[in-house]
ZAGUMI-596157 format. One record per atom (N, C-alpha, C): residue in three letters; x, y, z. Coordinates in steps of 0.001 Angstrom, whole numbers, plus 500000, padded with zeros to 6 digits. Example, Ala and Ser with C-alpha at 12.3 -4.5 7.8 and 13.67 -1.06 7.14 Angstrom:
<tilos>
ALA513190494310507800 ALA512300495500507800 ALA513200496700507800 SER512850497750507080 SER513670498940507140 SER512900500030507870 
</tilos>
This chain:
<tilos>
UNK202358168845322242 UNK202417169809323343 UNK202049171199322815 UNK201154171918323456 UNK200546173062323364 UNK200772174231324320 UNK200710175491324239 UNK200310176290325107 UNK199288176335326710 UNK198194175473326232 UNK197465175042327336 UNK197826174016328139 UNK198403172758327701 UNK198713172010328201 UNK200283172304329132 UNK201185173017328288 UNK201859173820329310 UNK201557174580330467 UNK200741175004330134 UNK199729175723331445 UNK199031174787332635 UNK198625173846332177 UNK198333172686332770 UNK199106172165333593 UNK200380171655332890 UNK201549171454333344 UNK202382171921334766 UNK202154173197334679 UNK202818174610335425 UNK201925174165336943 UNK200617174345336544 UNK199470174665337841 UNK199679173472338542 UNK200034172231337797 UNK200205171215338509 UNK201472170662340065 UNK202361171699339413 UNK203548171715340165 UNK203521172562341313 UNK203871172293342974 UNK203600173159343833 UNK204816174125344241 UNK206094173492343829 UNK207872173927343991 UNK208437174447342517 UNK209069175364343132 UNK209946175607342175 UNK211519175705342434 UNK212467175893342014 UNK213676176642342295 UNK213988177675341569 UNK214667179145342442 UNK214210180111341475 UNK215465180463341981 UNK216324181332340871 UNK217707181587340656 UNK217863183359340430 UNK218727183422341435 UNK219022185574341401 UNK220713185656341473 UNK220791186953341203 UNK222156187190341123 UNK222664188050342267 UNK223572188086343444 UNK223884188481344313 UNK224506189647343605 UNK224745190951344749 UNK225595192106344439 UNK226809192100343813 UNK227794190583344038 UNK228876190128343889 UNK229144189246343106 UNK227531189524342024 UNK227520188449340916 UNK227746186781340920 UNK227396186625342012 UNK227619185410341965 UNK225824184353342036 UNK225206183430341871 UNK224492182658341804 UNK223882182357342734 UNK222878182528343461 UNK221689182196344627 UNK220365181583344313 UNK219993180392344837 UNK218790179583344654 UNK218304179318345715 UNK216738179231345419 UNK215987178440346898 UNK214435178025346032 UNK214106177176347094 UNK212898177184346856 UNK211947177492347073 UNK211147177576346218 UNK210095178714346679 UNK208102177548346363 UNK207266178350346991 UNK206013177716346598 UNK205268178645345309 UNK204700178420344695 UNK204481179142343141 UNK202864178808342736 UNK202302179743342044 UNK201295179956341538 UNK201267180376340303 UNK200739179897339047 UNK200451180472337733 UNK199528181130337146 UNK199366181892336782 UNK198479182777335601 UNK197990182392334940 UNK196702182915334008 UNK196729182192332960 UNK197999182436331959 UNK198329184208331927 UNK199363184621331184 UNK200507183848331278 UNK200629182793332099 UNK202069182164332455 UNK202813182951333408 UNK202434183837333778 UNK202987184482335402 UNK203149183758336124 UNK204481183838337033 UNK204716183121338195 UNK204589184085339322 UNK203944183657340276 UNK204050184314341377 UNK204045183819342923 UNK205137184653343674 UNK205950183661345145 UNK205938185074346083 UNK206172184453347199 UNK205877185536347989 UNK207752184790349138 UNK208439185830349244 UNK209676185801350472 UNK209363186586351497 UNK210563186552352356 UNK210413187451353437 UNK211224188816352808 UNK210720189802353144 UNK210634191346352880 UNK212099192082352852 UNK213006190936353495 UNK214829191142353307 UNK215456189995353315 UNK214144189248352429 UNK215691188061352358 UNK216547188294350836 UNK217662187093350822 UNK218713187595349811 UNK217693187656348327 UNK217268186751347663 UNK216537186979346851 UNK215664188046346726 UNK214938188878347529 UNK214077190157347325 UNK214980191573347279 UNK216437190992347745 UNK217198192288347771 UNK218146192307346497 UNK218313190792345805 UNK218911190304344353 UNK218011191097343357 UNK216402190374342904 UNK215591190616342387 UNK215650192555342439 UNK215368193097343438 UNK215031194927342991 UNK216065194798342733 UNK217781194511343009 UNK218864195302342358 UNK218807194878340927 UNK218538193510339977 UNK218749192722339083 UNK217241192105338902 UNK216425192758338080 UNK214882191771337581 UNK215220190930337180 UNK216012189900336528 UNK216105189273335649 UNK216261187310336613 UNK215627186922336071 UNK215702185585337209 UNK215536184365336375 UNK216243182960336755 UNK215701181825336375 UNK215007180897337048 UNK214278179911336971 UNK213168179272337565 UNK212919177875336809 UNK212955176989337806 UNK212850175254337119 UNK211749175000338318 UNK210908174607337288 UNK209779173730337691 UNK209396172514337549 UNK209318171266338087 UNK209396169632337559 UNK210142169299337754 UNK210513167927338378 UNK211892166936338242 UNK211405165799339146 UNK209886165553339493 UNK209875164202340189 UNK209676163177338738 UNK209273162992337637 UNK209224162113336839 UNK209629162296334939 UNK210684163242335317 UNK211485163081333999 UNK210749164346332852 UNK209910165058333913 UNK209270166356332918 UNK209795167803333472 UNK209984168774332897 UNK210343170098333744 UNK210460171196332562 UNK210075172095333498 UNK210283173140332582 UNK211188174501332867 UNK211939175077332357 UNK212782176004332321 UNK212877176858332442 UNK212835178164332871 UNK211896179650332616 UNK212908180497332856 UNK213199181674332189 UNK213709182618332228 UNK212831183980331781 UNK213130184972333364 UNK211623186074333225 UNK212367187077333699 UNK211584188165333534 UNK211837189401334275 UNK210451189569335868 UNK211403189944336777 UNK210324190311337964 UNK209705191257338231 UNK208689191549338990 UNK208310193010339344 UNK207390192534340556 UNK207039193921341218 UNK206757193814342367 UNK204990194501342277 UNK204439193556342038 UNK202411193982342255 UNK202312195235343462 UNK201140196149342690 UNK200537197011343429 UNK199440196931343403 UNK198936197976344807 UNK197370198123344684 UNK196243196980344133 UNK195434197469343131 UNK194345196154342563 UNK195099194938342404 UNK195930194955341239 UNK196794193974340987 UNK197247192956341617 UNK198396193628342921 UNK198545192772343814 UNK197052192382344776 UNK196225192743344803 UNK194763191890345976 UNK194433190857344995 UNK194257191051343675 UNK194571189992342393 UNK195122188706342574 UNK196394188684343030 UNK197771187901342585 UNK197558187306343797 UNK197453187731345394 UNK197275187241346478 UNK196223186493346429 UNK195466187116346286 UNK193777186155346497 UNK194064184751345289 UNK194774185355344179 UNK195252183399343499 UNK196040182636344390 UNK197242183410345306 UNK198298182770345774 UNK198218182443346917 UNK196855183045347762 UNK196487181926348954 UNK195084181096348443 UNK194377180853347571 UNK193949180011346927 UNK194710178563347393 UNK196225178657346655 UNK196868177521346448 UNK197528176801347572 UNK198018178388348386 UNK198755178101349842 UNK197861179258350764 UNK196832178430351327 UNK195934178911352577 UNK196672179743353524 UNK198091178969353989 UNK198613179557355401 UNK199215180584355008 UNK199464181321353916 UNK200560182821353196 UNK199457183306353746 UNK198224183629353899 UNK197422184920355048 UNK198276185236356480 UNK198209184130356708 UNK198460183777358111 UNK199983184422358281 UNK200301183867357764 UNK202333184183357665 UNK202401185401357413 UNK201508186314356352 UNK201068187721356125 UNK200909188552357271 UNK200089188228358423 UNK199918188647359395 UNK200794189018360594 UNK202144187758360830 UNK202596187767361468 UNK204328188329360678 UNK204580187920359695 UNK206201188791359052 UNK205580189657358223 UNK206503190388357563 UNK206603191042356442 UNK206974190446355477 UNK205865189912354652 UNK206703189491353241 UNK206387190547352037 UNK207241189806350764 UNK207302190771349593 UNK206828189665348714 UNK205939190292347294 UNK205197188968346589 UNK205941190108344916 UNK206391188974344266 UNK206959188949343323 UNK206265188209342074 UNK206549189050341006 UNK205596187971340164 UNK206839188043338725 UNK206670187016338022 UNK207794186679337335 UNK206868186508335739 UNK207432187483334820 UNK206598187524333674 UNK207753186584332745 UNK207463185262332059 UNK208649184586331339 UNK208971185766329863 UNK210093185254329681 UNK210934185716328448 UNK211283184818327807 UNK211287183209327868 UNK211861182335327737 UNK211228180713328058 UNK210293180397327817 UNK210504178521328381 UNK210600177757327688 UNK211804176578327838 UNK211335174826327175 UNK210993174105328374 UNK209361173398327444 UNK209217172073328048 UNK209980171245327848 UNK210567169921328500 UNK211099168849328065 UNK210371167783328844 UNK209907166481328162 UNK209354165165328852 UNK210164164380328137 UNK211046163522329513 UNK212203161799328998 UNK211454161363329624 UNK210546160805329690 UNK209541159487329599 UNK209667158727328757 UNK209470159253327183 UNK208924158044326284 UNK210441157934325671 UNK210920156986325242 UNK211702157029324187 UNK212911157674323276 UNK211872158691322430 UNK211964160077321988 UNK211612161492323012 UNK212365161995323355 UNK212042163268324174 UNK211563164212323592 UNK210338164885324435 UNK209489165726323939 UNK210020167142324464 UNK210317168454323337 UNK210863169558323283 UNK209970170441323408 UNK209438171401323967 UNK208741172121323203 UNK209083173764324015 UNK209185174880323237 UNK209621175950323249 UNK208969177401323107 UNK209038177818323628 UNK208258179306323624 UNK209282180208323757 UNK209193181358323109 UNK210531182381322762 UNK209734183928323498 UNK210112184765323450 UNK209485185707323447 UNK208316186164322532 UNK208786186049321035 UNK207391186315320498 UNK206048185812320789 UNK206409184219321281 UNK205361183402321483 UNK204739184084322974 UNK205540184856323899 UNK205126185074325138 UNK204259186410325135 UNK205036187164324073 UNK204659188960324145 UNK202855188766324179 UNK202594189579325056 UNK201169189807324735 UNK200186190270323864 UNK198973189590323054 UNK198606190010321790 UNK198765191592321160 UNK198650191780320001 UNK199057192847320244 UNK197115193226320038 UNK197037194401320125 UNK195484194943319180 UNK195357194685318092 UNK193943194461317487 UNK193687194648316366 UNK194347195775315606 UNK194665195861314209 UNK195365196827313777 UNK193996198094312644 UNK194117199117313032 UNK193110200084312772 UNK193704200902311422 UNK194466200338310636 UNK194239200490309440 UNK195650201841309249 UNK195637202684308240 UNK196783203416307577 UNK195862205006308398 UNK196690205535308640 UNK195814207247309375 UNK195188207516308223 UNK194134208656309240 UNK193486209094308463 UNK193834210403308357 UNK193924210972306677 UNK194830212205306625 UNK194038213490307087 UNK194180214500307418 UNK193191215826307577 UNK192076216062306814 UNK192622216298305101 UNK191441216355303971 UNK190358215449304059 UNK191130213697303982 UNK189919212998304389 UNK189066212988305781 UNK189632213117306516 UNK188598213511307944 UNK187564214467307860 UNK188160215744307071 UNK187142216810307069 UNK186507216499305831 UNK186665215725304822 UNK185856215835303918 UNK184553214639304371 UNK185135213779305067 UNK184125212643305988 UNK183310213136306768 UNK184077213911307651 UNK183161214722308609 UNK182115215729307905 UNK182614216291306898 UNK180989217292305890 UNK179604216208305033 UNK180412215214304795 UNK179653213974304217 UNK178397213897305396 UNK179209213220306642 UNK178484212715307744 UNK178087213809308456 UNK177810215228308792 UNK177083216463309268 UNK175821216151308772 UNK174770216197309566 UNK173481216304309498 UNK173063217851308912 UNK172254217596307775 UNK171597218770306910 UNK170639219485307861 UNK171119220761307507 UNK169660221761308275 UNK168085221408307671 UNK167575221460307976 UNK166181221258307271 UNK165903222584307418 UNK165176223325305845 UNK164833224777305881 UNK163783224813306541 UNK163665226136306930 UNK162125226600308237 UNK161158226823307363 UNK160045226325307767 UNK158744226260307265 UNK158364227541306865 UNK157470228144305419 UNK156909229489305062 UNK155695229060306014 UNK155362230321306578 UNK154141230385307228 UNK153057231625306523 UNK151873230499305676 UNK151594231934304843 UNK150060232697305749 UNK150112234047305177 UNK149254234627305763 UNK147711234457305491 UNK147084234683307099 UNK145249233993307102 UNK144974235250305402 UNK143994233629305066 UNK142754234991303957 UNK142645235923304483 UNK141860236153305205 UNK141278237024306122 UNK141912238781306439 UNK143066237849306530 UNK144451239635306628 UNK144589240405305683 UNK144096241355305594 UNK144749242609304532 UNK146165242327304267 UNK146436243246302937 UNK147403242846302607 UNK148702243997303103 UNK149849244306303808 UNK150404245135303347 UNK150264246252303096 UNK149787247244303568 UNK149978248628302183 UNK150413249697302446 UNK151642250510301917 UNK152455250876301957 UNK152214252481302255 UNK150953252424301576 UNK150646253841301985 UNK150012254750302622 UNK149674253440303586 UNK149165253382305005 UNK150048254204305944 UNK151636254038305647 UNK152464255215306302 UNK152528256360306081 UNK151771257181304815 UNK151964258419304426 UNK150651259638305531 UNK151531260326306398 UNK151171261172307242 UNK149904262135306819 UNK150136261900305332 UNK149436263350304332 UNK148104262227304039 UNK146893263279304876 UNK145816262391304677 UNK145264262490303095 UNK144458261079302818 UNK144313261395301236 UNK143535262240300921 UNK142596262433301482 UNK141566263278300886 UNK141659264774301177 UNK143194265194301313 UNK143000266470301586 UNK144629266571301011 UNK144097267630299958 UNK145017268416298649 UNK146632268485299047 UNK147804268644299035 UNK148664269244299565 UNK148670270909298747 UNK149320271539299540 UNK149462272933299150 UNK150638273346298521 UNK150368273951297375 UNK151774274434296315 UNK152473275561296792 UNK151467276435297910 UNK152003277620298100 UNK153352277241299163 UNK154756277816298856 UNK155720277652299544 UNK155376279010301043 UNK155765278517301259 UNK155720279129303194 UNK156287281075303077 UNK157282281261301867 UNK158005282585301704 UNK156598283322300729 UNK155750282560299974 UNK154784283071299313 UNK153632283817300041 UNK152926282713300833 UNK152080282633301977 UNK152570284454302633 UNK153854284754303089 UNK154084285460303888 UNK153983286850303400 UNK154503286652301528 UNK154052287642300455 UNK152810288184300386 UNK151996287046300287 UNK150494287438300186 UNK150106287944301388 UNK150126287817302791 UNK149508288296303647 UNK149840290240303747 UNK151679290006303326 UNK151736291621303414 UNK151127292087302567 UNK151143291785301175 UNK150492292290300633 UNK149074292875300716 UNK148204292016300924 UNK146547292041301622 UNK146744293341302422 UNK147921293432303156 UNK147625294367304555 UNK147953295737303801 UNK148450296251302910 UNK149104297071302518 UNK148090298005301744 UNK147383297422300800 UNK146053297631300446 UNK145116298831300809 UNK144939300179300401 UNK144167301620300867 UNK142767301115301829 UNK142263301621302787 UNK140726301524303327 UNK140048301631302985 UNK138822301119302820 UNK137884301449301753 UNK137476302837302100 UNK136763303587301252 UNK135735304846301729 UNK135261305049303119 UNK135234306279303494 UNK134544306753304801 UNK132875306930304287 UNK132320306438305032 UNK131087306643304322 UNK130801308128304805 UNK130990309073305677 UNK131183310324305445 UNK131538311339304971 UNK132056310715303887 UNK132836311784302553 UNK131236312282302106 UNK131324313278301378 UNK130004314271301013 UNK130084313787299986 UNK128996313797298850 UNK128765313189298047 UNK129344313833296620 UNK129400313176295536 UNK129860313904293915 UNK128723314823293592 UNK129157315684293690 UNK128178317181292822 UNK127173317957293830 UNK128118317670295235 UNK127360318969296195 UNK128091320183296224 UNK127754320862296618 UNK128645321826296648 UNK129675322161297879 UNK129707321411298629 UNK130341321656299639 UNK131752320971299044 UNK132969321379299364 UNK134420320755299457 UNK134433320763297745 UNK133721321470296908 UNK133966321316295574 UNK134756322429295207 UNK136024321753294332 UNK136913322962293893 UNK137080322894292284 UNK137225324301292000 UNK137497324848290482 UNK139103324361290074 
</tilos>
């Protein structure tokens, strides 16, 4: 006996009896029509206030026997919950699959659809001889876990991974200059054209020399009388 074949097992069966605990702690059963998962989910649909839907929200915790026309059955102890949204259009569309008329009955009461995740099953088959046991615990039920992604990764190594794996700049291309272009030349900026001298004379000199020039006697009147006339000649 296997996991699948338990599963097998389950889908085969259309009844169950499913067990809640009243406000007053005391023990309530009925039967119900049932659908399986692959996960091994059970799922039943009541009316929207009967005792079981008002057991179940006060108390999740429920038992459930499935099998007893030929000496096979199985045991189940689960926690309940109540499908929403996607989930529940999910769980319905399996659970009138199995029972066509739950649309119909949908239409006309209010029911509530419950789905029962196990915590707990033994198979047992007294058919042969020797009776066949077989058991699933919780570990066997819990859902896989993930792959496991290894020990963290510390800061240093991240950033030293992350500088490893950074894509290198590629340096920018030299772009060299046509033959053709002169080169540069520097003294192409100098205001002072070349071919013409600069001047030593400071600007206070310049201003020297001009008074000077001006200061200078007139030359001769050319009407002065001449050397050795006698006119304007004195002893």
């Amino acid at each position: 006996m296997d996991r699948s074949e338990l599963l097998s097992f389950l889908r085969d069966q259309k009844w169950a009896v499913e067990a809640s605990v009243s406000v007053h702690g005391a023990p309530q059963a009925a039967v119900i029509g049932v659908v399986v998962t692959d996960e091994l989910d059970i799922v039943f649909d009541t009316f929207d206030d009967s005792r079981k839907a008002e057991n179940l929200r006060r108390n999740r915790k429920t038992a459930i026997v499935i099998g007893w026309d030929d000496g096979r059955t199985a045991q189940i102890e689960g926690v309940t919950d109540e499908p929403r949204g996607d989930d529940l259009a999910r769980l319905t569309k399996l659970y009138y699959a199995r029972f066509p008329d739950g649309e119909e009955r949908a239409k006309t009461a209010k029911l509530a659809y419950f789905r029962v995740r196990p915590t707990w099953i033994r198979y047992t088959d007294f058919r042969e001889k020797e009776p066949v046991v077989f058991t699933l615990g919780p570990s066997d039920l819990r859902e896989p876990r993930r792959p496991s992604r290894g020990p963290r990764e510390s800061r240093e190594a991240r950033e030293a991974r992350e500088a490893r794996e950074a894509p290198v700049a590629e340096p920018l291309p030299v772009v060299a200059a046509p033959a053709d272009e002169p080169a540069f030349d520097e003294t192409a900026w100098d205001e002072t054209p070349a071919d013409e001298p600069e001047s030593l004379e400071s600007p206070e000199s310049s201003e020297t020399s001009s008074e000077a020039d001006s200061s200078e006697p007139p030359p001769p009147s050319s009407s002065a009388p001449p050397r050795g006339s006698d006119q304007g000649t004195l002893f």
